[in-house]
C-alpha positions as semicolon CSV with decimal commas, in nm:
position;residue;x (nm);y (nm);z (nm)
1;X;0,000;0,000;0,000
2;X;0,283;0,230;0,089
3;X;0,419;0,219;-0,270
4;X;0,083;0,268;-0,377
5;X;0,016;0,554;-0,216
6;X;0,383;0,724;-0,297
7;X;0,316;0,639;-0,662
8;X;-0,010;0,804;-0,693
9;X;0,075;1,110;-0,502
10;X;0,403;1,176;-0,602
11;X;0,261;1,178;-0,985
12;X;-0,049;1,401;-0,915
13;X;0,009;1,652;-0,616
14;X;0,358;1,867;-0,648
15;X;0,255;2,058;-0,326
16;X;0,276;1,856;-0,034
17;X;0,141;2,157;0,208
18;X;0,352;2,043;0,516
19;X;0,335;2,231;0,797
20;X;0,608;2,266;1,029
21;X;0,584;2,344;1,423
22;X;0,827;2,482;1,534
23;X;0,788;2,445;1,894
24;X;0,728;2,076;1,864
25;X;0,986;2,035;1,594
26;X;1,329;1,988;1,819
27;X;1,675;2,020;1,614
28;X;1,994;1,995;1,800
29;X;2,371;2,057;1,696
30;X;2,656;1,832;1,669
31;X;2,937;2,038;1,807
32;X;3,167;1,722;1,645
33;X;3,031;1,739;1,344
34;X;2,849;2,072;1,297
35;X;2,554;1,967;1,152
36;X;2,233;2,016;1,288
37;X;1,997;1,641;1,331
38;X;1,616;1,652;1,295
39;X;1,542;1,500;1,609
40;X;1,116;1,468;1,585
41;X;0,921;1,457;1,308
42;X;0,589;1,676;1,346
43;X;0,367;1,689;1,098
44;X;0,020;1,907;1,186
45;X;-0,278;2,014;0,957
46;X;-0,328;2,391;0,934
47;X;-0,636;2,599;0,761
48;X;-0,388;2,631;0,463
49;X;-0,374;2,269;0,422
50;X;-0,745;2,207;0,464
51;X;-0,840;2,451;0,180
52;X;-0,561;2,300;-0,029
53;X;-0,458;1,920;-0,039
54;X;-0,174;1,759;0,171
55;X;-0,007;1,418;0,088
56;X;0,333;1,266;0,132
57;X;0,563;0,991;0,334
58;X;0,753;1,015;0,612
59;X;0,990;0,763;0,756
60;X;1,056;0,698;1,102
61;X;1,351;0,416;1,225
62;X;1,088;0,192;1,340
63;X;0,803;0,266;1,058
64;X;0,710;0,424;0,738
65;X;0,386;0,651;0,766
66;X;0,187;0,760;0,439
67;X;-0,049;1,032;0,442
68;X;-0,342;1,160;0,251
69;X;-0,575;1,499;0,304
70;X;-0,823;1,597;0,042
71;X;-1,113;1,795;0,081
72;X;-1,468;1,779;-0,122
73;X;-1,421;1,956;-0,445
74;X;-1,683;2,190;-0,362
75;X;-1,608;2,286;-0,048
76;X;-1,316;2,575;0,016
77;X;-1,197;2,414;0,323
78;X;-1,216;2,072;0,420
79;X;-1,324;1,923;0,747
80;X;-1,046;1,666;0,803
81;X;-0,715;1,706;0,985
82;X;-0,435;1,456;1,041
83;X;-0,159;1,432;1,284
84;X;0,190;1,229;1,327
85;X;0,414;1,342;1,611
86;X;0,713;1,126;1,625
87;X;0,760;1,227;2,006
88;X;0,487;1,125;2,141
89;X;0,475;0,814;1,847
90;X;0,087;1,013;1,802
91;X;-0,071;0,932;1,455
92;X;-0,431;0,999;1,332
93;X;-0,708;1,180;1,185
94;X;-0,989;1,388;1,270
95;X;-1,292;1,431;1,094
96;X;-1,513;1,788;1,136
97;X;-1,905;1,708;1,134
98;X;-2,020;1,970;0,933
99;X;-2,410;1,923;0,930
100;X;-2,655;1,706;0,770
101;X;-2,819;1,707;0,426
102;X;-2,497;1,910;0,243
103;X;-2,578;2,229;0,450
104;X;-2,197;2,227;0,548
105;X;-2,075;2,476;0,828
106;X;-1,730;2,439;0,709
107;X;-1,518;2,662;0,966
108;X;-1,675;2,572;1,269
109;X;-1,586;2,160;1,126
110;X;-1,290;2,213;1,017
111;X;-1,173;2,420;1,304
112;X;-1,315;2,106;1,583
113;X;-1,077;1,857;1,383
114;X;-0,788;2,100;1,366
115;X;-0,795;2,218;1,741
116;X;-0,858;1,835;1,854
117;X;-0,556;1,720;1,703
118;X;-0,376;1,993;1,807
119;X;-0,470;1,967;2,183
120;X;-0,430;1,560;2,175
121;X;-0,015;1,633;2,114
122;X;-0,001;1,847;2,393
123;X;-0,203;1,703;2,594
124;X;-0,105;1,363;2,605
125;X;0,232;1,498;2,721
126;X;0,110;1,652;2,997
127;X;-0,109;1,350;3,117
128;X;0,161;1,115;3,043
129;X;0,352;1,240;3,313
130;X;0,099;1,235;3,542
131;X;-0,038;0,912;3,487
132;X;0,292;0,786;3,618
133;X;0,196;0,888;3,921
134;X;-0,123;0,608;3,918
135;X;-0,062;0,248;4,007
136;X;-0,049;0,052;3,679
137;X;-0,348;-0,195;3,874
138;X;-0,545;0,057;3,883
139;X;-0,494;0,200;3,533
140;X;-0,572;-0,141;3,395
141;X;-0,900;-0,192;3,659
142;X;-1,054;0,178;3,495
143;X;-0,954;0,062;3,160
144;X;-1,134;-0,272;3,171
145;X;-1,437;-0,081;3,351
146;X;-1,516;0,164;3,097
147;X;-1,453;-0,072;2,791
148;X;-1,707;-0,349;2,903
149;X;-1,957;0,002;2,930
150;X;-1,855;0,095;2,551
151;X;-1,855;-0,258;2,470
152;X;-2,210;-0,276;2,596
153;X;-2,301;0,012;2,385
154;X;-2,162;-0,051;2,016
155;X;-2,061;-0,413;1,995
156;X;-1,753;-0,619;2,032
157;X;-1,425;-0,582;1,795
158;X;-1,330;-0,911;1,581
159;X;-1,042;-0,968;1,804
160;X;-1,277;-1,000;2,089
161;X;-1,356;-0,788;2,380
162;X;-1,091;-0,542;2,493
163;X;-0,973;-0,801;2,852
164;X;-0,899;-1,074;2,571
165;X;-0,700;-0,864;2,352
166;X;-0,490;-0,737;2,608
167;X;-0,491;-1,152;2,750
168;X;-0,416;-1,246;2,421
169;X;-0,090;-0,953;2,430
170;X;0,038;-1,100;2,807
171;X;0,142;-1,447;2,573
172;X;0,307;-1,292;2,318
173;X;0,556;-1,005;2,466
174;X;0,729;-0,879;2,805
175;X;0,587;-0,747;3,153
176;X;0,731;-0,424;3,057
177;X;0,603;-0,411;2,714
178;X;0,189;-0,478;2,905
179;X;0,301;-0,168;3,097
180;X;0,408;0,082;2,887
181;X;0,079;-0,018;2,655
182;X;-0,133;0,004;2,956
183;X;0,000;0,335;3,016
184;X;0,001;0,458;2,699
185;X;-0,393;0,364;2,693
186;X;-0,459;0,494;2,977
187;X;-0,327;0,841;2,883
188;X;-0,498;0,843;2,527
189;X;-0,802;0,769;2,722
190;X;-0,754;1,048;2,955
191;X;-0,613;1,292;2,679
192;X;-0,951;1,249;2,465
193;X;-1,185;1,324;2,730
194;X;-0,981;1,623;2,878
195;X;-0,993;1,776;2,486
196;X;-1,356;1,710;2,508
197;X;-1,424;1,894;2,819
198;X;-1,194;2,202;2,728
199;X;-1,176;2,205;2,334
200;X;-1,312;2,616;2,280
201;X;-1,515;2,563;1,912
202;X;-1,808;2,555;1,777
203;X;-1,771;2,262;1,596
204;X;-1,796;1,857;1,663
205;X;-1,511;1,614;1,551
206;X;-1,494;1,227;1,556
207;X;-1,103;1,063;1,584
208;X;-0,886;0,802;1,540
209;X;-0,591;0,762;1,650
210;X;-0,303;0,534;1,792
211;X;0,057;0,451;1,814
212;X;0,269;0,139;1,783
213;X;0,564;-0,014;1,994
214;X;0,833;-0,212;1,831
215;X;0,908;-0,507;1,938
216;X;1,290;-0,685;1,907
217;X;1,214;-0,951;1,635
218;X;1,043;-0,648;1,417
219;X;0,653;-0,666;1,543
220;X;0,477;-0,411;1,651
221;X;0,261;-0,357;1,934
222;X;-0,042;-0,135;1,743
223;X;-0,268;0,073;2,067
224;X;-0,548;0,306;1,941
225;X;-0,828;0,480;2,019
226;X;-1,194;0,586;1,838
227;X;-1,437;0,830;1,925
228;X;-1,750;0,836;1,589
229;X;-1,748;0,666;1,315
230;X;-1,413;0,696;1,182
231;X;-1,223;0,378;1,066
232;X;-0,916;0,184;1,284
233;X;-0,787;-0,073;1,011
234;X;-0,536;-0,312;0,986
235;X;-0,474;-0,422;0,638
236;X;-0,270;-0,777;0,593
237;X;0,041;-0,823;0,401
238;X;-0,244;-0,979;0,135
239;X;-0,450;-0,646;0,075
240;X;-0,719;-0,781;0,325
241;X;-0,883;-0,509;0,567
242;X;-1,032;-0,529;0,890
243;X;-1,219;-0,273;1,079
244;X;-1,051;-0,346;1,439
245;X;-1,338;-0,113;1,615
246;X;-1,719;-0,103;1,599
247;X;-1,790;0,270;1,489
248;X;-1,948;0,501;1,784
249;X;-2,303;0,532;1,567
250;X;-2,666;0,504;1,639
251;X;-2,667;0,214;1,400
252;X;-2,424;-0,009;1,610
253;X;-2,617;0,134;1,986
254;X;-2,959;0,038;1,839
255;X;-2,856;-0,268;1,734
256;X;-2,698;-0,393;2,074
257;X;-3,006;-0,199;2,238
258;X;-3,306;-0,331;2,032
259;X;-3,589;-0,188;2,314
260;X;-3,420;0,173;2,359
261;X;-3,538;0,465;2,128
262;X;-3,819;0,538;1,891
263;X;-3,975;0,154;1,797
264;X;-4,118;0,336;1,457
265;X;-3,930;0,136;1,202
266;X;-3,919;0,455;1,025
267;X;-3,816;0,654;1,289
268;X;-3,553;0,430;1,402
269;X;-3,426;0,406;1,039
270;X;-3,412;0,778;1,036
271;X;-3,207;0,789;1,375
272;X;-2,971;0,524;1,242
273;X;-2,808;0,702;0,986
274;X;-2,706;0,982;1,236
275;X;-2,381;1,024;1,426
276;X;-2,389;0,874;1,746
277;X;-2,075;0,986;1,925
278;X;-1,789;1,280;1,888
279;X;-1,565;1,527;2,019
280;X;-1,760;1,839;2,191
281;X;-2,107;1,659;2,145
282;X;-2,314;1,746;2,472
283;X;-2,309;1,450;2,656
284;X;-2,705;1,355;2,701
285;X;-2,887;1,314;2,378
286;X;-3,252;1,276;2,390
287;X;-3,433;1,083;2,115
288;X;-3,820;1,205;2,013
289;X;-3,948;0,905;2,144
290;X;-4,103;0,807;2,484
291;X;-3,772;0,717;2,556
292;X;-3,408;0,880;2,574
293;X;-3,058;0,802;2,587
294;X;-2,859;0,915;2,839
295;X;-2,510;0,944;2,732
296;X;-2,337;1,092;3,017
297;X;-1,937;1,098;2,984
298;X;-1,739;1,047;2,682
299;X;-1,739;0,733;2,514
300;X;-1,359;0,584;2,409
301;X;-1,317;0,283;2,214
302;X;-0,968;0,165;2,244
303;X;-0,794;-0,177;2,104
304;X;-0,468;-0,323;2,091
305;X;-0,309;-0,606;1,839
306;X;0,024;-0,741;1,740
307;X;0,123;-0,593;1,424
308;X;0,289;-0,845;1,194
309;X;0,601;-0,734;0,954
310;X;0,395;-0,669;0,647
311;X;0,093;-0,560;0,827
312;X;-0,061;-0,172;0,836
313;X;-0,203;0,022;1,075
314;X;-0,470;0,291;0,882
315;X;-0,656;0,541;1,026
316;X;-0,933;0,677;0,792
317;X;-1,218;0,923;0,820
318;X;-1,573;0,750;0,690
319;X;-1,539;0,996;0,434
320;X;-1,327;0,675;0,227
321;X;-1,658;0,501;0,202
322;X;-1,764;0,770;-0,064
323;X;-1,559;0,667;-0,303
324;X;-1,587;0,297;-0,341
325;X;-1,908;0,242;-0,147
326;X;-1,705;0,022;0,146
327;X;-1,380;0,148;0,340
328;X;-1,207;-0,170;0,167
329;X;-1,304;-0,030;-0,191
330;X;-1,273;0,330;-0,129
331;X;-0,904;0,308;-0,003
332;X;-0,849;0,097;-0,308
333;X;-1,033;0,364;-0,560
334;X;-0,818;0,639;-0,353
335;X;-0,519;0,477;-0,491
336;X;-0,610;0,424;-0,865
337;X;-0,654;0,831;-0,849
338;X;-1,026;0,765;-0,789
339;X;-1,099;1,076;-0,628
340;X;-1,316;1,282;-0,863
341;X;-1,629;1,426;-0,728
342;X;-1,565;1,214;-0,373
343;X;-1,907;1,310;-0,139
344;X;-1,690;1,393;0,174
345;X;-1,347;1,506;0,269
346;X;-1,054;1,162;0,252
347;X;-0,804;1,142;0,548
348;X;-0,622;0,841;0,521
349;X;-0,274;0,783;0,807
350;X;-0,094;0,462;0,688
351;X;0,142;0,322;0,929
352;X;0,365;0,009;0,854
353;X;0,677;-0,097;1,041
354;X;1,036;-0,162;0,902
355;X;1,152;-0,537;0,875
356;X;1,429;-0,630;1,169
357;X;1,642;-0,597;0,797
358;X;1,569;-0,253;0,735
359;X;1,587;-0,102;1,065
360;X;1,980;-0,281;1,083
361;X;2,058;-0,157;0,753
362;X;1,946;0,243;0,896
363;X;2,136;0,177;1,202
């Protein structure tokens, strides 16, 4: 996929629209050698990028990561934003809502999914360090808590419930590698609901987002995180996707919740096809029915899975699904320059790690 996506980008987009932070963007200077090292990589999407288009590749020692921003052809600014930050090992995208039935409210969107990813770097390296400070039982206890509540709500991932995932993980690496991906959840978790309690916009967002862990004989460990109905994916050194998280949507609540909301088929249809979770959405939402929904605290999906050599980690806005009718044949269209007249914005984070071979050969 990574050749793929080079290929296609590299021959139809000259302007890759990077922006550099310069705060978060650390350089240092070898007095021996007088030159001056790149020591993070930070790559952040701005207003400039969301009106244009932003695209590229950026290698890491431990992983390549391909990236892809296009807005709607109509729209002046698109919705989406993307994030790596090689410092925290941060990648994802976020996805502005911007209203129903094409009536787009494109700056108070695209603002939500800028400012999210924006305060999730920051943020997450604040928490980090106090998280430290919280017995790694108890981290895990919380973690196992809340997930059997979201698990409740939209469904249960093809690996299986969050407890056997991380059971699964405990046979297959060290005590200290369970730690540091216990803490790293724990902090993500943390980190999402502190931006949705203090992000200062308008606008709504739904994210993905993760990082991975590399392991001695060239495996990853691959962590993320979901809030909406944006796409976690982990495509197979075969071409063959799977969705690793149930999207946050009325669709997937209704159907684990069969007696809760409106029991008009045609209500309940209508209610289906609307969001059902995101960043900055009030957190009780009442349905015109007899009943409601309370929905009170913010709901964080979060996985974990051994990334094979040859594997991918994607992150995707639903927006993929537009052009190819699935997120398997969208990301496929994407990259046979498919793009043309797309019904929603396409942010696309592709992360694969180096073979044991090539990391040696960079070293």
């Amino acid at each position: 996929m990574l050749d793929a996506i080079r290929k296609f980008f590299r021959g139809n987009n000259t302007d890759s629209g990077i922006t550099e932070v310069p705060d978060t963007t650390l350089y240092r200077v070898s007095p021996e050698k007088q030159e001056v090292k790149r020591e993070y990589g930070y790559i952040a999407t701005s207003e400039k990028t969301q009106e244009e288009n932003m695209s590229g590749d950026i290698s890491f020692f431990h992983k390549d990561i391909t990236y892809i921003l296009k807005r709607q052809p109509e729209k002046k600014r698109g919705d989406d934003s993307i994030l790596i930050d090689e410092q925290t090992g941060l990648i994802g995208i976020a996805d502005g809502i911007s209203g129903e039935h094409g009536e787009f409210t494109e700056g108070p969107a695209a603002d939500a999914s800028m400012k999210t990813l924006a305060m999730l770097a920051e943020q997450f390296k604040q928490i980090r360090t106090q998280a430290n400070k919280i017995p790694q039982k108890t981290q895990r206890q919380l973690l196992m808590q809340e997930q059997l509540r979201v698990e409740g709500n939209y469904g249960v991932a093809p690996t299986g419930t969050f407890q056997e995932q991380l059971t699964n993980l405990e046979t297959q690496v060290s005590e200290r590698t369970i730690q540091e991906t216990i803490a790293a959840l724990f902090t993500l978790t943390r980190t999402i609901d502190a931006i949705d309690k203090h992000i200062k916009t308008k606008g709504l967002s739904t994210l993905s987002v993760g990082k991975t862990i590399p392991l001695q004989d060239g495996r990853h460990v691959a962590l993320y995180a979901l809030v909406g109905d944006s796409y976690v994916l982990i495509e197979d050194k075969d071409g063959h996707i799977t969705n690793m998280v149930p999207p946050q949507t009325w669709a997937h609540y209704l159907g684990q919740h069969p007696n809760e909301g409106p029991q008009d088929p045609e209500q309940r249809l209508k209610l289906s096809t609307q969001l059902g979770n995101s960043i900055n959405m009030p957190r009780t939402l009442a349905i015109a029915s007899k009943q409601s929904l309370a929905r009170m605290g913010m709901d964080v999906s979060i996985g974990v899975t051994i990334l094979e050599q040859g594997q991918s980690l994607i992150f995707t806005s639903d927006g993929i699904d537009t052009i190819g009718g699935t997120r398997e044949a969208g990301i496929k269209s994407a990259l046979n320059n498919n793009f043309a007249g797309q019904a929603d914005d396409i942010s696309v984070v592709c992360c694969t790690p180096k073979s044991t071979e090539a990391m040696q050969k960079a070293a």
